[in-house]
C-alpha positions as CSV (number, residue, x, y, z in Angstrom):
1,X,12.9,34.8,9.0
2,X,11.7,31.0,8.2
3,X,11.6,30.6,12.0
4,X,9.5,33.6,12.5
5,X,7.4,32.8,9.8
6,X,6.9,29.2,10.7
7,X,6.1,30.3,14.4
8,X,4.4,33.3,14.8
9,X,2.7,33.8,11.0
10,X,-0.1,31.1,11.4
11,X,-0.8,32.9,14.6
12,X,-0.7,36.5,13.1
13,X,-2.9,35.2,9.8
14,X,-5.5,33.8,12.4
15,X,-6.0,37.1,14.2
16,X,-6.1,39.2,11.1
17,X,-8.5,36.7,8.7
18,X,-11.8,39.1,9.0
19,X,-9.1,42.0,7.6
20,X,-7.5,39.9,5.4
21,X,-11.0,38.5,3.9
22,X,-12.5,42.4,3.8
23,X,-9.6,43.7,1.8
24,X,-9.7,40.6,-0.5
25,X,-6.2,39.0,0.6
26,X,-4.2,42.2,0.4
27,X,-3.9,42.7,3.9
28,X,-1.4,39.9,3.4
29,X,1.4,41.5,2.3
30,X,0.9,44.1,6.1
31,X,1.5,41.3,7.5
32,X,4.3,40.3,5.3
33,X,5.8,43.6,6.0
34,X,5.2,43.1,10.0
35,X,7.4,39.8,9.4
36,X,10.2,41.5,7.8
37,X,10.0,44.1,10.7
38,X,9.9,41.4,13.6
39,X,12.9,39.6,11.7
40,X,15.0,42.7,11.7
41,X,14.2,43.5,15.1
42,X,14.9,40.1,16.3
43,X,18.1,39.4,14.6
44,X,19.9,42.8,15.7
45,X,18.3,41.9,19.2
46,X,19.2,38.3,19.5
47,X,22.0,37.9,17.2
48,X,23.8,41.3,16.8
49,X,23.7,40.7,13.2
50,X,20.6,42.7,11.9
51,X,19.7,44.6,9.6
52,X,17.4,47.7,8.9
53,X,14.6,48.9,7.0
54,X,14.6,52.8,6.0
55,X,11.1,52.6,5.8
56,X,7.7,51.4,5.6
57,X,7.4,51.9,1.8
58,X,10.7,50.0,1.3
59,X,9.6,47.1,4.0
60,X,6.4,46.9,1.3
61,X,8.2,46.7,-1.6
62,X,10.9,43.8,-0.1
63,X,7.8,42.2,1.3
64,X,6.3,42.2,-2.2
65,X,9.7,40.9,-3.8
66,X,9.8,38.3,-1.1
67,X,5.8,36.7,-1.5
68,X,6.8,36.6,-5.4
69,X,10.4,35.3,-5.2
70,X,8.8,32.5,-2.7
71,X,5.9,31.7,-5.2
72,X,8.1,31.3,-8.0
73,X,10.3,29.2,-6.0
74,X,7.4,26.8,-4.6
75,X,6.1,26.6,-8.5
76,X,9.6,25.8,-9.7
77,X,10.0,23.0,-7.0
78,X,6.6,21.9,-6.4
79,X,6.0,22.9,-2.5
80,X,3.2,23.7,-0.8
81,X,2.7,25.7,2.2
């Protein structure tokens, strides 16, 4: 997921910042969600090891406990995107 998210993020955030400005930043967490999908798809593709999602509610909600788990985590330690 860091991989993804250091490679093709930036891209995806770039291509979506009229959206993400006219809905006030929270089209971020579709894109978070879109992240989590292209992980799992990748890593069972790739890998053999992936997981799945039952749906798109539950990909919000781990996308959600992801974004604040990462911003409590760059807080604690002092990182910066």
């Amino acid at each position: 997921m860091a991989l993804l998210n250091m490679l093709v993020k930036p891209v995806v955030e770039v291509l979506s910042l009229p959206l993400t400005i006219l809905t006030l930043g929270l089209f971020c967490i579709i894109i978070n969600t879109f992240m989590l999908y292209l992980t799992a798809w990748v890593s069972g593709g790739l890998f053999g090891v992936g997981f799945t999602i039952a749906n798109f509610g539950v990909a919000i909600v781990a996308a959600i406990v992801i974004s604040i788990v990462n911003g409590l985590l760059q807080g604690l330690f002092g990182l910066k995107n």
